[in-house]
C-alpha positions as CSV (number, residue, x, y, z in Angstrom):
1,X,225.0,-65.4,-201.7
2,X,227.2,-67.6,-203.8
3,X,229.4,-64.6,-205.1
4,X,229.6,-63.3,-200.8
5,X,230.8,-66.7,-199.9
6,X,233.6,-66.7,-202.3
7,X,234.4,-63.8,-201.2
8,X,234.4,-64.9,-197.9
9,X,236.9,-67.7,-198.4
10,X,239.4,-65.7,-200.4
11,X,239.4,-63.6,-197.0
12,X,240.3,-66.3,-194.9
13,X,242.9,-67.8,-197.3
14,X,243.9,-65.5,-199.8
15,X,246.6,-67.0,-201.4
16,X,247.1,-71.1,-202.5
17,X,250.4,-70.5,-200.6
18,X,247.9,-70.2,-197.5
19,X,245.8,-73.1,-198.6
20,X,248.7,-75.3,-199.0
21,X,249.8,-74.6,-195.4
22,X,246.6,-75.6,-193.5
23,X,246.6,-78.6,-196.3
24,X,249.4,-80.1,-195.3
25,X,249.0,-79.8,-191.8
26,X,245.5,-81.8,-191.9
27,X,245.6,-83.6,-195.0
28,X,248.8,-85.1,-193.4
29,X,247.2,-86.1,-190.6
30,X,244.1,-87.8,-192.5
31,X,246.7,-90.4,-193.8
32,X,248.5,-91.2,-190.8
33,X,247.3,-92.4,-187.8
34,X,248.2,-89.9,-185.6
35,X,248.2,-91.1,-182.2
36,X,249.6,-89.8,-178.8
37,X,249.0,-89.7,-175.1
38,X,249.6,-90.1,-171.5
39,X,248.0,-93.1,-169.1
40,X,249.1,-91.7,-165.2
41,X,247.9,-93.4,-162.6
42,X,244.8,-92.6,-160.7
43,X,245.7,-90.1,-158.0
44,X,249.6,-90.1,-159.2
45,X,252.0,-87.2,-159.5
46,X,251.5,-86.4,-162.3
47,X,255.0,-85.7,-162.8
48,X,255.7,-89.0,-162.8
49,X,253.9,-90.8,-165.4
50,X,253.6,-94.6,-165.6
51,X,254.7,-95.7,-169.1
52,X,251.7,-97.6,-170.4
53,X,253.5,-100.7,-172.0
54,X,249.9,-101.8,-173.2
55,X,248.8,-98.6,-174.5
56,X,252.2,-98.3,-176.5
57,X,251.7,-101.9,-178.1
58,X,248.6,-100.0,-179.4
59,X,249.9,-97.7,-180.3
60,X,252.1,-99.5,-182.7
61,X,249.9,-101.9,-184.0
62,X,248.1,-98.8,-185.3
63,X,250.6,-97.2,-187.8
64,X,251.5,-100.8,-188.3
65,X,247.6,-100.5,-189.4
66,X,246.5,-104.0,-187.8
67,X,243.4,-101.6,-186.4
68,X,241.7,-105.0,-185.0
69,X,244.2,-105.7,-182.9
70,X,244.7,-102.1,-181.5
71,X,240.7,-102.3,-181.0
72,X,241.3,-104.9,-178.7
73,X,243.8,-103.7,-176.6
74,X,242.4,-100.5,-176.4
75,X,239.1,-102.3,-175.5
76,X,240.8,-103.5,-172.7
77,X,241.7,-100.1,-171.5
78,X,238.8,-99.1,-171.2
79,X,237.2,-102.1,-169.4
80,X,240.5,-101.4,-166.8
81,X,239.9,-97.5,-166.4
82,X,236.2,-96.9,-167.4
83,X,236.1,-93.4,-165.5
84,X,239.7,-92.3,-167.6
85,X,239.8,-90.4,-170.9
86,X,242.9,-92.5,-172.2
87,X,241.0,-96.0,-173.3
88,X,238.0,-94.2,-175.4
89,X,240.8,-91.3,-176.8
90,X,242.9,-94.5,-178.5
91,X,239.3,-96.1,-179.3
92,X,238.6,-92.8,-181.7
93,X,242.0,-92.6,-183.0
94,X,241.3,-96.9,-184.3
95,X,238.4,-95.1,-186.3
96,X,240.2,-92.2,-187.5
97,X,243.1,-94.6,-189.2
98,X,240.1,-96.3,-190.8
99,X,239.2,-92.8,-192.3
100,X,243.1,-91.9,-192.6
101,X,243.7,-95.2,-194.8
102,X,240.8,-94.4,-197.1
103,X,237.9,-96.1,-195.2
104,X,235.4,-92.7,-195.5
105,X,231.8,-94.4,-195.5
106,X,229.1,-92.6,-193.6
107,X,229.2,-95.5,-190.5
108,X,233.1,-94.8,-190.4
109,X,232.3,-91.0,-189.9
110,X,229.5,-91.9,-187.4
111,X,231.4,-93.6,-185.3
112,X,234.3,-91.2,-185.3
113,X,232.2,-88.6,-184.3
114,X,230.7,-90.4,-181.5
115,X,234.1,-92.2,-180.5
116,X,235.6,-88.7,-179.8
117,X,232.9,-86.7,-178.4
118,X,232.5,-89.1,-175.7
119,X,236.5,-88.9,-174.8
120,X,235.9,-84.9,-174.8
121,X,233.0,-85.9,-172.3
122,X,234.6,-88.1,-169.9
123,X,237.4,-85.8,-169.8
124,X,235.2,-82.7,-169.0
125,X,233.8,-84.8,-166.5
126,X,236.8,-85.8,-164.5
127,X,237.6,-82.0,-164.5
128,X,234.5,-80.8,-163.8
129,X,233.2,-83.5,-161.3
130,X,234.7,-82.2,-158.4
131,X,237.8,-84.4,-157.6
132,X,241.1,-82.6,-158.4
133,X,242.0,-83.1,-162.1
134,X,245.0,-85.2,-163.4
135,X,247.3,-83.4,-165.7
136,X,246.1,-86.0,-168.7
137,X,242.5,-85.3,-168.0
138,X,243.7,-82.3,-170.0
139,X,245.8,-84.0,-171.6
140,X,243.0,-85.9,-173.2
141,X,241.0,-83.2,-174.1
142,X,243.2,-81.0,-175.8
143,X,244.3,-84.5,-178.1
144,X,240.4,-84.7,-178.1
145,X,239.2,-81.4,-179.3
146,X,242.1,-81.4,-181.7
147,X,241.1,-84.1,-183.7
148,X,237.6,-82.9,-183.7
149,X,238.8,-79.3,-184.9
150,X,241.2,-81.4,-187.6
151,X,238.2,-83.4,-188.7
152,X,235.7,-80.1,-189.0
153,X,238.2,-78.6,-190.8
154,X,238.5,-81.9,-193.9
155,X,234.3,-81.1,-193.9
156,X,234.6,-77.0,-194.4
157,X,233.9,-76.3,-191.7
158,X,236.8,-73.7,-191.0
159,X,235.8,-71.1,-187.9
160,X,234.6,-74.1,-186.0
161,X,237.4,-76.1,-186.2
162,X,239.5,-72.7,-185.5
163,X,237.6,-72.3,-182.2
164,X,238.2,-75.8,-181.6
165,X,241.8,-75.4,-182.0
166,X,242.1,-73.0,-179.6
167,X,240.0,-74.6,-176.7
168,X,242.5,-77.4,-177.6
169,X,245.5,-75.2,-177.3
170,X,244.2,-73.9,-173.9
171,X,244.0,-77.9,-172.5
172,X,247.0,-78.6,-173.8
173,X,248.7,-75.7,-171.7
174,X,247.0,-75.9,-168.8
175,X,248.5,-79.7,-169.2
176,X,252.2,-78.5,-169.1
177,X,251.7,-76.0,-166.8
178,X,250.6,-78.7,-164.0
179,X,253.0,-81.1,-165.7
180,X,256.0,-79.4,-167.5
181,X,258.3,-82.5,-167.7
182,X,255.4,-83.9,-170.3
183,X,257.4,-83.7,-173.4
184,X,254.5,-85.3,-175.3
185,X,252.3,-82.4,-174.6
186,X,255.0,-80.8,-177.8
187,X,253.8,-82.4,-180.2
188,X,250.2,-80.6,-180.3
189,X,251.6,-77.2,-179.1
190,X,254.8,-77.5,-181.6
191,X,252.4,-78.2,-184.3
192,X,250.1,-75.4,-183.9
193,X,252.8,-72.6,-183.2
194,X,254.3,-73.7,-186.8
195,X,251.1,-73.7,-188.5
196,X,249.9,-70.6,-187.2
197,X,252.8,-69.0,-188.2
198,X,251.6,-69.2,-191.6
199,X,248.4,-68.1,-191.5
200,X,247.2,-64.9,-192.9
201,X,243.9,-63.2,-193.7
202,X,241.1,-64.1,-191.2
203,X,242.8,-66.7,-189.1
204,X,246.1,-64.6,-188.8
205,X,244.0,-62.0,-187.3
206,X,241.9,-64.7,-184.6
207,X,244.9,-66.3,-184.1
208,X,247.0,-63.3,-183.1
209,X,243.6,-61.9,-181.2
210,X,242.9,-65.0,-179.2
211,X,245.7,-67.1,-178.8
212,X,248.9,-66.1,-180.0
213,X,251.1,-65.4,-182.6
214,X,252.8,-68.3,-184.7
215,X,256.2,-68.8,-184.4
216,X,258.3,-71.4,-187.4
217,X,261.2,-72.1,-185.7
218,X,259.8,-72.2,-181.9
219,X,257.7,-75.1,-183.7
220,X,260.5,-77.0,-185.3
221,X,262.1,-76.9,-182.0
222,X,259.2,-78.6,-179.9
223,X,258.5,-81.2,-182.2
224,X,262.0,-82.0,-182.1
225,X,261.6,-82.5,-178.9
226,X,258.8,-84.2,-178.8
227,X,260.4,-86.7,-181.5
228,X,263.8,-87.4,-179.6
229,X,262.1,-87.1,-175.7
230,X,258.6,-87.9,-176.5
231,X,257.1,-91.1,-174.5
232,X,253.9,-92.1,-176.7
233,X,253.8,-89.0,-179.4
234,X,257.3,-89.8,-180.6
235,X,256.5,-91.1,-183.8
236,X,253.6,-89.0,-185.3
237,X,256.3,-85.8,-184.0
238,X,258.7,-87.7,-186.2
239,X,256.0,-88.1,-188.9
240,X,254.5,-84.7,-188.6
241,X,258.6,-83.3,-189.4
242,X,259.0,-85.7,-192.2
243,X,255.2,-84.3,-193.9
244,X,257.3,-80.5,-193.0
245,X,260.5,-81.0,-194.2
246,X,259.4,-82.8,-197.1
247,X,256.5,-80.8,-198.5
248,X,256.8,-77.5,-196.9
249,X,260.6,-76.4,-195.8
250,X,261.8,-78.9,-198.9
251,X,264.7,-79.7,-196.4
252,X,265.0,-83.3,-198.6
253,X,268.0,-84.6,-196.4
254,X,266.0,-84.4,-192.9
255,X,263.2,-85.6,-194.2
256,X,265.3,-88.6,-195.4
257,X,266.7,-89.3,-192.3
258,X,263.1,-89.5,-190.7
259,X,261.9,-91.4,-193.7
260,X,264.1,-94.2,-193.5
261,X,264.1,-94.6,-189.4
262,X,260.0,-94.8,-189.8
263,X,259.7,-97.1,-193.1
264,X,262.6,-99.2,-190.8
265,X,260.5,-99.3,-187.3
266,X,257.1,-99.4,-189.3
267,X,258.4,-102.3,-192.2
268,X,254.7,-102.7,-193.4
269,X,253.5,-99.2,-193.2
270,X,252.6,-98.3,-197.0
271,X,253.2,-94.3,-196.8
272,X,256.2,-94.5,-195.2
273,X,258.1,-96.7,-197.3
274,X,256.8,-94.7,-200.7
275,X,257.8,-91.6,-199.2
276,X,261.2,-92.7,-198.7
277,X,261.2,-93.5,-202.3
278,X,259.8,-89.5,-203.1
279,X,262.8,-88.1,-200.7
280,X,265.3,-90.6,-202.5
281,X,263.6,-88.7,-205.9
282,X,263.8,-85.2,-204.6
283,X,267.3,-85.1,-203.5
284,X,268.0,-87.0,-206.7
285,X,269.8,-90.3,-205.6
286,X,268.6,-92.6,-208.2
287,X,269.9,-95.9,-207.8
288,X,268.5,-95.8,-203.9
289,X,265.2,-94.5,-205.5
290,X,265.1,-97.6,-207.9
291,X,266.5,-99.7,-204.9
292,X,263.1,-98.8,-203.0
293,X,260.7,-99.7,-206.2
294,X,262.4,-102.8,-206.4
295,X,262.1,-103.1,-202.8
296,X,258.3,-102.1,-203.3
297,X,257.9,-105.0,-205.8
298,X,259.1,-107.6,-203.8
299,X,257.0,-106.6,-200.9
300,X,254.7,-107.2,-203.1
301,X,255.3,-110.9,-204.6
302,X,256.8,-112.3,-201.1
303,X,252.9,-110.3,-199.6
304,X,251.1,-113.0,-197.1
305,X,247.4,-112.2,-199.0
306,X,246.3,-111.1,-203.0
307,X,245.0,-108.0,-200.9
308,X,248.1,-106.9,-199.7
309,X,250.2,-108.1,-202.6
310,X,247.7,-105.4,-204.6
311,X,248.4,-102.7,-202.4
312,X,252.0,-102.9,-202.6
313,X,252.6,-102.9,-206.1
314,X,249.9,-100.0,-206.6
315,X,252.6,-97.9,-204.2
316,X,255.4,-99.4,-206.6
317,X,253.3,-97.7,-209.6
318,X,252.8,-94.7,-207.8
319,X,256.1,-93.9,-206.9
320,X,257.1,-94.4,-210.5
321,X,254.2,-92.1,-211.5
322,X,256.3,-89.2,-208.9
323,X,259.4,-89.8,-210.4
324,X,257.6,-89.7,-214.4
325,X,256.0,-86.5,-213.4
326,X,259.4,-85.0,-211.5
327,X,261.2,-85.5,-214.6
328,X,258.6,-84.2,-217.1
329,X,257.8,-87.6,-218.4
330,X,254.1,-87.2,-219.0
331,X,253.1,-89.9,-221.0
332,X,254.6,-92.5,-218.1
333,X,253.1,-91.0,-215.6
334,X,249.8,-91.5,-217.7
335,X,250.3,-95.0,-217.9
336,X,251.6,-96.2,-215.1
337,X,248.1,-94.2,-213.1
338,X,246.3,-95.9,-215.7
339,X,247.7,-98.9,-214.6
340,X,246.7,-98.3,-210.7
341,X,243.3,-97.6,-212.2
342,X,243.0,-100.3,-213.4
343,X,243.8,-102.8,-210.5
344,X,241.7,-100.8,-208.1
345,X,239.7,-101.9,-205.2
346,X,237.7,-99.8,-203.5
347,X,236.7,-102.3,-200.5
348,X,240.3,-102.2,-199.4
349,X,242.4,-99.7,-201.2
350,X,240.0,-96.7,-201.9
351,X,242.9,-94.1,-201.5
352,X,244.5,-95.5,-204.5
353,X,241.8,-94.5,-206.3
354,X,240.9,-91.2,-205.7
355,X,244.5,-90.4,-205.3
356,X,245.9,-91.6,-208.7
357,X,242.8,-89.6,-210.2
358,X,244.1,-86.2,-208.3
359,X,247.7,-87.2,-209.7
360,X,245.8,-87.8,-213.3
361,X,244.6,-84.5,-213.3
362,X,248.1,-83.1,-213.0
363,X,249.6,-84.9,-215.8
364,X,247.3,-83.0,-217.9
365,X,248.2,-79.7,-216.0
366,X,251.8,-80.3,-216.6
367,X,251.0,-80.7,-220.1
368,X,249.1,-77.3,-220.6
369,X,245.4,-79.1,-220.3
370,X,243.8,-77.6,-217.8
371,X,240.4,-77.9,-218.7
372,X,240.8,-81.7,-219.0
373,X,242.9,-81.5,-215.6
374,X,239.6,-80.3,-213.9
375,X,238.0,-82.9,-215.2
376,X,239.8,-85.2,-212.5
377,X,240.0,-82.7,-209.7
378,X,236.3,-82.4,-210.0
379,X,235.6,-87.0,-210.3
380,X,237.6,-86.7,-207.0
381,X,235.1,-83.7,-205.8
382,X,232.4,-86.0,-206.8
383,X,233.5,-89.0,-205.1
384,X,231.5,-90.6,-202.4
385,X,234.5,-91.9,-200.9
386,X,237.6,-89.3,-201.5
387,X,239.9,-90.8,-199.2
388,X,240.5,-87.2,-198.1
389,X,242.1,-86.2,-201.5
390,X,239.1,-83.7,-201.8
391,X,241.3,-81.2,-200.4
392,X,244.4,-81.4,-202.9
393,X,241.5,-81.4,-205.7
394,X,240.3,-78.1,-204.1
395,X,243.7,-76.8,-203.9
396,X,244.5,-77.8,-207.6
397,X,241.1,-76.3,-209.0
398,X,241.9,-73.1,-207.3
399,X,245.3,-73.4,-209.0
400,X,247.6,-75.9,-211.5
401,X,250.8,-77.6,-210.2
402,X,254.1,-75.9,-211.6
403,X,257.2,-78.1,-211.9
404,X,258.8,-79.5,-209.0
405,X,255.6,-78.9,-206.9
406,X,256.2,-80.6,-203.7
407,X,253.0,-82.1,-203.8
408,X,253.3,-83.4,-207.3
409,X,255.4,-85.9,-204.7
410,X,252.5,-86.5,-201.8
């Protein structure tokens, strides 16, 4: 059985080229709270969308990762518009940038689950209960069932959360076709034509048998629209081409440019200020790079709380430990994840903990010691908490980093 299922996997993704794609795409996600949406009014045009200043604060307060806050507002939502998908959508995305800032314990998970099966519900409800449907009752569900198929696919659960993806696909059309001014709608439909475009094996052949074939560019091209026209999905489009131009198309200089507009509108978002540091690396503009740690530190020593303080100067080490590995210094890179190891928390900074580990094992595959590299990939395996790094342990077990790996800098 054991020897059928491998061979089973190697069908669906036969090469770590493969595995990479579909890794980026959702392991991306887990560390950013992707969020996005429409609020219309209750038997309005749907052409004409009222922008939802309240929902946007939300919005904002989320990738800003003050998740209490966001809670409340989108608490309020709800109590507004109890019979609309919109409040209890934003209620599951608060959970899922718990889980996308580290934050995996099984009552995290729970309520994730439950949180975004009862927006796919409501939603079905609306357009099944007999009234005419609003185009974001769609809307809703597609966003709905795509995070669900996103989260199935981090558990390994891949067919399900294909199936998933295309009953998401299939909202998020019949969305634009009632509503073809939506250029939020892009984000989701940009993202999956450029995904699937990379697919091969198993999924090639679903996707091209029940949805469509994937197309790069036609992608690049709607979540550029989505990220200049977008109302509410502008910035995860923008953070969803940054994660592709950085890791995937190595296109360093756009991913700059949408690097430093996010770590500028987001000034205490963590990822977004480190991976302007890793663009500044790749494209090999070392004093801004060293501008940025210094930056890093500061945040650090002028931080309101110890907590905070901490996890600034871990993202100071970590950057160092890109830039170490980058240029082949391995012993650094050592110590300076030695040094994160050390100062971990895992009440309120798990991901530097399983991440660092990852990043540990591929010092020593760098160094020509793989079988003390899988030594890490496997602790990570292990973990109770990964943090969602399980998947770049997977992908690293299945095959060592070369130089100048793009994820050597995730």
């Amino acid at each position: 059985m054991h020897d059928l299922k491998g061979h089973y996997e190697r069908d669906l993704y036969p090469s770590s080229a493969l595995f990479s794609v579909l890794l980026t795409l959702f392991l991306f996600f887990s560390l950013q709270p992707a969020v996005w949406g429409l609020e219309g009014e209750e038997n309005s045009d749907f052409k004409v969308a009222r922008v939802n200043k309240t929902i946007i604060r939300g919005i904002h307060l989320l990738y800003d990762e003050r998740f209490d806050e966001a809670a409340n507002i989108f608490l309020k939502v709800i109590a507004e518009s109890p019979q609309k998908p919109g409040g209890y959508f934003y209620m599951a995305m608060v959970t899922w940038s718990r889980l996308a800032s580290g934050f995996w314990s099984p009552e995290a998970v729970d309520e994730f689950k439950k949180r975004i099966d009862r927006t796919i519900h409501v939603a079905r409800s609306r357009i099944e209960g007999g009234r005419k449907p609003d185009s974001y009752d769609y809307f809703f569900l597609g966003g709905a069932l795509g995070f669900k198929g996103r989260f199935e696919l981090m558990r390994g659960n891949w067919l399900s959360s294909f199936f998933l993806a295309k009953d998401a696909i299939g909202a998020l059309n019949t969305c634009l076709n009632m509503d073809p001014d939506n250029k939020d709608v892009m984000l989701g439909i940009g993202t999956f034509d450029y995904y699937t475009a990379h697919l091969s094996g198993v999924l090639k052949f679903l996707t091209y048998l029940l949805l469509h074939k994937g197309n790069k560019e036609e992608g690049l091209r709607k979540l550029q629209l989505a990220a200049e026209e977008a109302t509410y999905s502008e910035t995860e489009a923008k953070s969803m081409l940054l994660h592709i131009y950085l890791f995937i198309e190595e296109d360093f200089s756009k991913a700059l440019d949408l690097a430093e507009g996010l770590s500028k509108r987001y000034d205490m978002n963590l990822r977004y200020n480190t991976l302007k540091g890793v663009c500044y690396i790749r494209l090999e503009r070392v004093i801004r790079y060293r501008d940025t740690l210094y930056d890093l530190r500061q945040r650090s020593l002028r931080a309101s709380s110890l907590n905070k303080a901490s996890q600034w100067r871990r993202r100071a080490l970590y950057l160092e430990t890109v830039y170490a590995l980058y240029h082949g210094k391995y012993p650094e890179a050592r110590s300076k994840l030695a040094k994160i190891l050390n100062l971990a928390d895992p009440e309120n900074d798990p991901a530097m903990i399983a991440f660092p580990l990852v990043k540990m094992g591929m010092v020593y595959d760098l160094e020509g010691d793989r079988e003390e590299a899988e030594k890490y990939y496997r602790r990570v395996m292990d973990m109770e908490n990964g943090s969602g790094a399980q998947f770049l342990a997977k992908k690293l077990l299945a095959a060592p980093p070369k130089e100048k790996d793009p994820f050597i800098g995730y």
